[in-house]
MITORLUM-281390 format. One line per 2 residues: number of its first residue (from 0); their letters; for each residue x, y, z of N, C-alpha, C, O, CB. Coordinates in nm, 3 decimals. Each point is the difference from the previous one (the first is absolute). Glycine has a CB too. Example, Ala and Ser with C-alpha at 12.3 -4.5 7.8 and 13.67 -1.06 7.14 Angstrom:
BEGIN
0 = as = 1.319,-0.569,0.780,-0.089,0.119,0.000,0.090,0.120,0.000,0.104,-0.002,0.066,-0.293,-0.115,0.059  0.154,0.222,-0.197,0.082,0.119,0.006,-0.077,0.109,0.073,0.051,0.111,0.017,0.067,-0.174,-0.232
//
This chain:
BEGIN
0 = xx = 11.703,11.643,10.274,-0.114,0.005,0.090,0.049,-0.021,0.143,0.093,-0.078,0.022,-0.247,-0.008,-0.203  0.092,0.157,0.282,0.048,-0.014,0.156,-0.040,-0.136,0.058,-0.055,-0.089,-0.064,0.025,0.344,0.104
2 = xx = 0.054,-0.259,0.048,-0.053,-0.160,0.063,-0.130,0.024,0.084,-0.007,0.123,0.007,0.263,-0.229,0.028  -0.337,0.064,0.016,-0.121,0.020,-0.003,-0.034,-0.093,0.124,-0.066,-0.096,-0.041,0.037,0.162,-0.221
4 = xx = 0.048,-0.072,0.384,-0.010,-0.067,0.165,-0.149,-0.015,0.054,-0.068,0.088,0.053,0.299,0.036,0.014  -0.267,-0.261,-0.095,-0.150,0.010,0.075,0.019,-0.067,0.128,0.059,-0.107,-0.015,-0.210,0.094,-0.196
6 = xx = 0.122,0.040,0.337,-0.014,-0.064,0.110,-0.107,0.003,0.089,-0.031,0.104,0.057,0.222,-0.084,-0.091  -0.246,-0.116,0.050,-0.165,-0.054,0.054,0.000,-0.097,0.092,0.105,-0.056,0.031,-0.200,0.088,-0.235
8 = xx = 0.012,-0.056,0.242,-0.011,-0.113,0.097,-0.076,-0.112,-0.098,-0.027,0.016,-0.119,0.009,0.141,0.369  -0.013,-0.285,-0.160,-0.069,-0.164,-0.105,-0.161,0.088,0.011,-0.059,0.075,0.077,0.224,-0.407,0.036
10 = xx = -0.190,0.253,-0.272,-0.102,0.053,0.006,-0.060,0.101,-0.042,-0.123,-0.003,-0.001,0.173,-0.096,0.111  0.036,0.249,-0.168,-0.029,0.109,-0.051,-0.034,0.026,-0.089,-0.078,0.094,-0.015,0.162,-0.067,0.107
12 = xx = -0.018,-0.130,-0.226,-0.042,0.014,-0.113,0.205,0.038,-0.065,0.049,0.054,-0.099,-0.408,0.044,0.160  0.414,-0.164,0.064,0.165,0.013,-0.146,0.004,-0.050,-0.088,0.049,0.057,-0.098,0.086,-0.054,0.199
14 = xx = -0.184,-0.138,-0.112,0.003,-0.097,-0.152,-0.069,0.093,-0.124,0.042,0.031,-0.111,-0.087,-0.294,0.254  -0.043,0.285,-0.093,-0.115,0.097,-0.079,0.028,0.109,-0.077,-0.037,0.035,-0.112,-0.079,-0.083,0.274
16 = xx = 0.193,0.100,-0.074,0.033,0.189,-0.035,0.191,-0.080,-0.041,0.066,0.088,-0.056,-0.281,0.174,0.325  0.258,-0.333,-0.260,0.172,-0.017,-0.083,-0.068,-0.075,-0.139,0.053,0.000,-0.110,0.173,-0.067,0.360
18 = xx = -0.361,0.002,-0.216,0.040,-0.036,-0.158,-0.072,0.092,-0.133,0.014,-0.018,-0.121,0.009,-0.242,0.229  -0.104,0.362,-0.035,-0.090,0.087,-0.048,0.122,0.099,-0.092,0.001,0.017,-0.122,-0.221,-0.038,0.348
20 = xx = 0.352,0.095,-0.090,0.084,0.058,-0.056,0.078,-0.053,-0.102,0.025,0.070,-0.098,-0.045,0.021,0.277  0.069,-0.226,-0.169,0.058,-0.096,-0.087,-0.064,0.008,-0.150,0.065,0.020,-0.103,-0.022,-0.171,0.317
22 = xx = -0.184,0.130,-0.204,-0.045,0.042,-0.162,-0.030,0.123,-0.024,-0.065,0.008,-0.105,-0.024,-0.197,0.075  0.105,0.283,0.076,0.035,0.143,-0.038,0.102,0.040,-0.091,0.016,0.060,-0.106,-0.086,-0.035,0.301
24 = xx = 0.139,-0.095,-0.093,0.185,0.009,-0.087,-0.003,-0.056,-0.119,0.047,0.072,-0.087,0.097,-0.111,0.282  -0.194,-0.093,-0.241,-0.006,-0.045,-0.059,-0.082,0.044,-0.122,0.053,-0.013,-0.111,0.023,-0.103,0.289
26 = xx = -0.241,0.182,-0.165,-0.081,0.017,-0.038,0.061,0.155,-0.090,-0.051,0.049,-0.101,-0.116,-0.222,0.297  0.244,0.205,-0.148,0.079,0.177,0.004,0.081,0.036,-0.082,0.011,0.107,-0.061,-0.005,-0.102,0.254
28 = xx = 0.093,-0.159,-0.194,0.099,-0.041,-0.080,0.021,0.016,-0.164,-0.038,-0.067,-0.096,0.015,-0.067,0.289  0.092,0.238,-0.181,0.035,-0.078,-0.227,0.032,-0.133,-0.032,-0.052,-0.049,-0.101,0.184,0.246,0.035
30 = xx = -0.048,-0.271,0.140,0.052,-0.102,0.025,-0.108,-0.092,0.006,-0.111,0.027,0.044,0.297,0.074,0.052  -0.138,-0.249,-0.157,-0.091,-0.075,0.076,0.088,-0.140,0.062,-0.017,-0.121,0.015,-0.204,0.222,-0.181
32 = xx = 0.335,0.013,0.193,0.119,-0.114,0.066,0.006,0.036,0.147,0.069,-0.056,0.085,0.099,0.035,-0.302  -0.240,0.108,0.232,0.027,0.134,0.170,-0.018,-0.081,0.081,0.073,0.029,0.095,-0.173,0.204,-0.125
34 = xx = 0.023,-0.353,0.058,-0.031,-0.110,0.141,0.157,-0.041,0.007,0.030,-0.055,0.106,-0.320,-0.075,-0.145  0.377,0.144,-0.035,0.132,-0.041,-0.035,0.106,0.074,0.129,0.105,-0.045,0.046,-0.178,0.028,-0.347
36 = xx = 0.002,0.143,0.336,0.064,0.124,0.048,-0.068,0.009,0.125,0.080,0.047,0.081,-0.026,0.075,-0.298  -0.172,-0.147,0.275,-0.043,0.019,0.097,0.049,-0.127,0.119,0.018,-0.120,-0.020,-0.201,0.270,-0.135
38 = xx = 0.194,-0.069,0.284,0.035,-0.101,0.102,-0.099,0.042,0.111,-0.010,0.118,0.032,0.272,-0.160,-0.095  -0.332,-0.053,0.118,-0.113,0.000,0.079,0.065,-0.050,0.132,0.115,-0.044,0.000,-0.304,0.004,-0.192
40 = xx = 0.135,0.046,0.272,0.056,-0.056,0.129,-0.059,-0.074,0.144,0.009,0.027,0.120,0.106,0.146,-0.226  -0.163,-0.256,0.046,-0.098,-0.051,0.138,0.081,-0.079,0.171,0.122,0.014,0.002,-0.316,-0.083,-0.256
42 = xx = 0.165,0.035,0.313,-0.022,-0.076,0.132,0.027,-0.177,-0.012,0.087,-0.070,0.051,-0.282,0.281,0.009  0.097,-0.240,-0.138,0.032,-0.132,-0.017,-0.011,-0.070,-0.126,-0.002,0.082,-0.091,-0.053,-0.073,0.296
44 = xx = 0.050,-0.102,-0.238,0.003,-0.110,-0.108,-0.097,-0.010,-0.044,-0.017,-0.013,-0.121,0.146,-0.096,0.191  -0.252,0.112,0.041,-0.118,0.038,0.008,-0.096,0.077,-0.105,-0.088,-0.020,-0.085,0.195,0.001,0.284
46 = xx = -0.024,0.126,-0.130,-0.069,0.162,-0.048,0.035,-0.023,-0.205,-0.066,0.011,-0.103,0.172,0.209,0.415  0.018,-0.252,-0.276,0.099,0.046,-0.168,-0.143,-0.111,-0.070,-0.091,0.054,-0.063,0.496,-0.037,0.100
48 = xx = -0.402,-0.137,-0.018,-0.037,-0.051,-0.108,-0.187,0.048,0.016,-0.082,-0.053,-0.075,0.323,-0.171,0.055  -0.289,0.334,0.131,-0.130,-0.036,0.014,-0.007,0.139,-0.142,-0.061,0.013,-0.106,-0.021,-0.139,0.440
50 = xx = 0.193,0.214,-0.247,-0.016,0.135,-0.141,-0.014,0.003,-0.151,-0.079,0.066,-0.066,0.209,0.010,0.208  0.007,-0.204,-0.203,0.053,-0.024,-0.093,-0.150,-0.056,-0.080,-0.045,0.029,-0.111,0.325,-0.063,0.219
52 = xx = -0.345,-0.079,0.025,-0.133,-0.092,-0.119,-0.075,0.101,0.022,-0.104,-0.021,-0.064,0.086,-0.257,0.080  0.006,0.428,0.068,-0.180,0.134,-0.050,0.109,0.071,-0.146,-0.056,0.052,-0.097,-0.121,0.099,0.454
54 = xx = 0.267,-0.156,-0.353,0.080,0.111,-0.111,-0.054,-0.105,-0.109,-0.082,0.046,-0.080,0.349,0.093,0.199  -0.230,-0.281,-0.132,-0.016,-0.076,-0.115,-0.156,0.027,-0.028,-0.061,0.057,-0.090,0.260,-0.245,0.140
56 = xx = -0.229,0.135,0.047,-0.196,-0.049,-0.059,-0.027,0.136,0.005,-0.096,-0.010,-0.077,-0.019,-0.242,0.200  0.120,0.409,-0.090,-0.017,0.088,-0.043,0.001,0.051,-0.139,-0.084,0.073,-0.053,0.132,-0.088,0.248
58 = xx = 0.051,-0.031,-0.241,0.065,0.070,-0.133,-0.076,-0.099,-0.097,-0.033,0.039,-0.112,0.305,0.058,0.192  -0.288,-0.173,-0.055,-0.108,-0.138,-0.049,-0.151,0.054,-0.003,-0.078,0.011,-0.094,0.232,-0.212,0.226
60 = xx = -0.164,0.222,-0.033,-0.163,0.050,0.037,0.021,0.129,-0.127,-0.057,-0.007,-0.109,-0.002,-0.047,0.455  0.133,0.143,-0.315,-0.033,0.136,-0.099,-0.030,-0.030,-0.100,-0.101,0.051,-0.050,0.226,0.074,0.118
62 = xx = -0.024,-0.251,-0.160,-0.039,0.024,-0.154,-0.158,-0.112,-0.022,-0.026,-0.070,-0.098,0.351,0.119,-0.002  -0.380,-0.036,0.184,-0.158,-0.097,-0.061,-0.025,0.079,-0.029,0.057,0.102,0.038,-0.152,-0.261,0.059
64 = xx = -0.038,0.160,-0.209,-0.064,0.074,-0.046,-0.129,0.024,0.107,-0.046,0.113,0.018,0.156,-0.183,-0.257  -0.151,-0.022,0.292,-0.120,-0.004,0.103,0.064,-0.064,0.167,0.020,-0.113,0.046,-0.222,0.055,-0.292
66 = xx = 0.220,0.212,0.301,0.097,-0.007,0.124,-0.103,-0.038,0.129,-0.121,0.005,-0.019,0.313,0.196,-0.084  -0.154,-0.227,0.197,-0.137,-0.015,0.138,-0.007,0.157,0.012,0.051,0.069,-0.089,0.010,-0.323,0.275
68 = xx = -0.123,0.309,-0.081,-0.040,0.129,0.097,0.131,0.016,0.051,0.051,0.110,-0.022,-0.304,-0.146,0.101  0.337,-0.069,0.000,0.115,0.035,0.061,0.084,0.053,-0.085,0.034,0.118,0.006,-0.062,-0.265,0.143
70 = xx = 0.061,0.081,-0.220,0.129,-0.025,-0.165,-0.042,0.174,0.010,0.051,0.078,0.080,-0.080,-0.394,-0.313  -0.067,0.350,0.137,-0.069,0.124,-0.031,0.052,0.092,0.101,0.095,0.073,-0.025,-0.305,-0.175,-0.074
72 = xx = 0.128,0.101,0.257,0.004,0.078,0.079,0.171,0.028,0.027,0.007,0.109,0.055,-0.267,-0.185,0.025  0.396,0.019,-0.099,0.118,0.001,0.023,0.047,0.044,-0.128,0.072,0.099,0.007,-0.070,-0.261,0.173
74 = xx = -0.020,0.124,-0.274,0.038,0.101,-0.130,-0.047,0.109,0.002,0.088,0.079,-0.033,-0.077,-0.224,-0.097  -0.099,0.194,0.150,-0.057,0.170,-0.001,0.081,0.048,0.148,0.070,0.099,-0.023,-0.375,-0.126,-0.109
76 = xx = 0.310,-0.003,0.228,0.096,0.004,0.078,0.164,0.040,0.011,0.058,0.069,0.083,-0.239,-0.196,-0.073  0.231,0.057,-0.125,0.112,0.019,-0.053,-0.005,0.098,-0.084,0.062,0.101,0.031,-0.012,-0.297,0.004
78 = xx = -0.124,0.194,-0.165,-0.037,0.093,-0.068,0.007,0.128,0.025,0.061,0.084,-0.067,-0.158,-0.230,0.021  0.005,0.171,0.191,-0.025,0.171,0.064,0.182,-0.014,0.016,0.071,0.085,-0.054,-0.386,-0.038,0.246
80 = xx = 0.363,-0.139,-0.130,0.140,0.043,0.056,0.097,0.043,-0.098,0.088,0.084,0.024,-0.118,-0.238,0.147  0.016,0.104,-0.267,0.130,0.073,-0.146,-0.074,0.031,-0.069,0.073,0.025,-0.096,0.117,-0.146,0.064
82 = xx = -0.299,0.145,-0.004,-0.013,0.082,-0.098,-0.058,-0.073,-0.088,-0.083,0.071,-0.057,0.249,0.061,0.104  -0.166,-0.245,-0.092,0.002,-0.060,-0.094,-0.147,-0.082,-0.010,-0.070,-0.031,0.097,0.339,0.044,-0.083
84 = xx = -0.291,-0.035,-0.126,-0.205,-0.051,-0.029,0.032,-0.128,-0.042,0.091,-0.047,-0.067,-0.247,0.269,-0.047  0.043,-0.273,0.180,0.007,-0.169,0.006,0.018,-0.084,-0.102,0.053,-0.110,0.013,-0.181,0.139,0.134
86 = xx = 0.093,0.011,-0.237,0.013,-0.074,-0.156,0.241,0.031,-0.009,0.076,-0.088,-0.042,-0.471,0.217,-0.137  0.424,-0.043,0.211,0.124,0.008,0.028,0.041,-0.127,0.054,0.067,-0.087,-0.056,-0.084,0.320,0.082
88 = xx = -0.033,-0.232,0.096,0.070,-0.065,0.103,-0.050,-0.148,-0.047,0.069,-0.086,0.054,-0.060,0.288,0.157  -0.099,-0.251,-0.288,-0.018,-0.134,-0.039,0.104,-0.010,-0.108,0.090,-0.082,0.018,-0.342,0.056,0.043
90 = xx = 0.251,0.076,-0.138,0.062,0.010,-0.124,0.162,-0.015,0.064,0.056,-0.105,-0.033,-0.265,0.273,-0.122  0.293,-0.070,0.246,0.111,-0.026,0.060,0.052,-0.164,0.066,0.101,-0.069,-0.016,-0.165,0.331,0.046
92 = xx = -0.055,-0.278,0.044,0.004,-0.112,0.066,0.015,-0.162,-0.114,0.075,-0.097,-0.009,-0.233,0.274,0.217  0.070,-0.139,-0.257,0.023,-0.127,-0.102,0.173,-0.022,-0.074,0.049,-0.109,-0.030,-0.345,0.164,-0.039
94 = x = 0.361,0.079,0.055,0.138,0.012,-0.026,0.086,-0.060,0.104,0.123,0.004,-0.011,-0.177,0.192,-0.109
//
């Protein structure tokens, strides 16, 4: 896979959109070792651990059975982006 360069100003939504791509990869994956393989790249100490706890409580949020509007509204989100139907992407995530 190529490397993939986001650059924004504070405020845009980078945390948002690196950890969105982050479970793509993941979500995409045969593997369920691939977070193993990915290298992300933030600014500060900050950023890394603010990404790392939306990637965790994300992948958390997917496998409930009864998700909020947000949870929901960001899985179908992802969903349109690979291809893939939400009962997938819960079912992945819990792996």
């Amino acid at each position: 896979m190529a490397f993939q360069v986001y650059n924004a100003s504070a405020g845009s939504g980078k945390t948002y959109t690196l950890t969105k791509e982050y479970l793509k990869i993941l979500l995409v994956a045969p593997a369920n070792d691939t977070y193993k393989k990915i290298l992300a790249i933030t600014f500060t100490n900050k950023a890394v651990e603010e990404m790392k706890s939306r990637i965790i409580e994300s992948l958390i949020a997917f496998t409930k059975d009864e998700v909020t509007e947000k949870t929901a509204d960001f899985m179908r989100e992802i969903a349109a982006e690979i291809k893939l139907d939400v009962p997938s992407i819960q079912l992945k995530s819990r792996k």
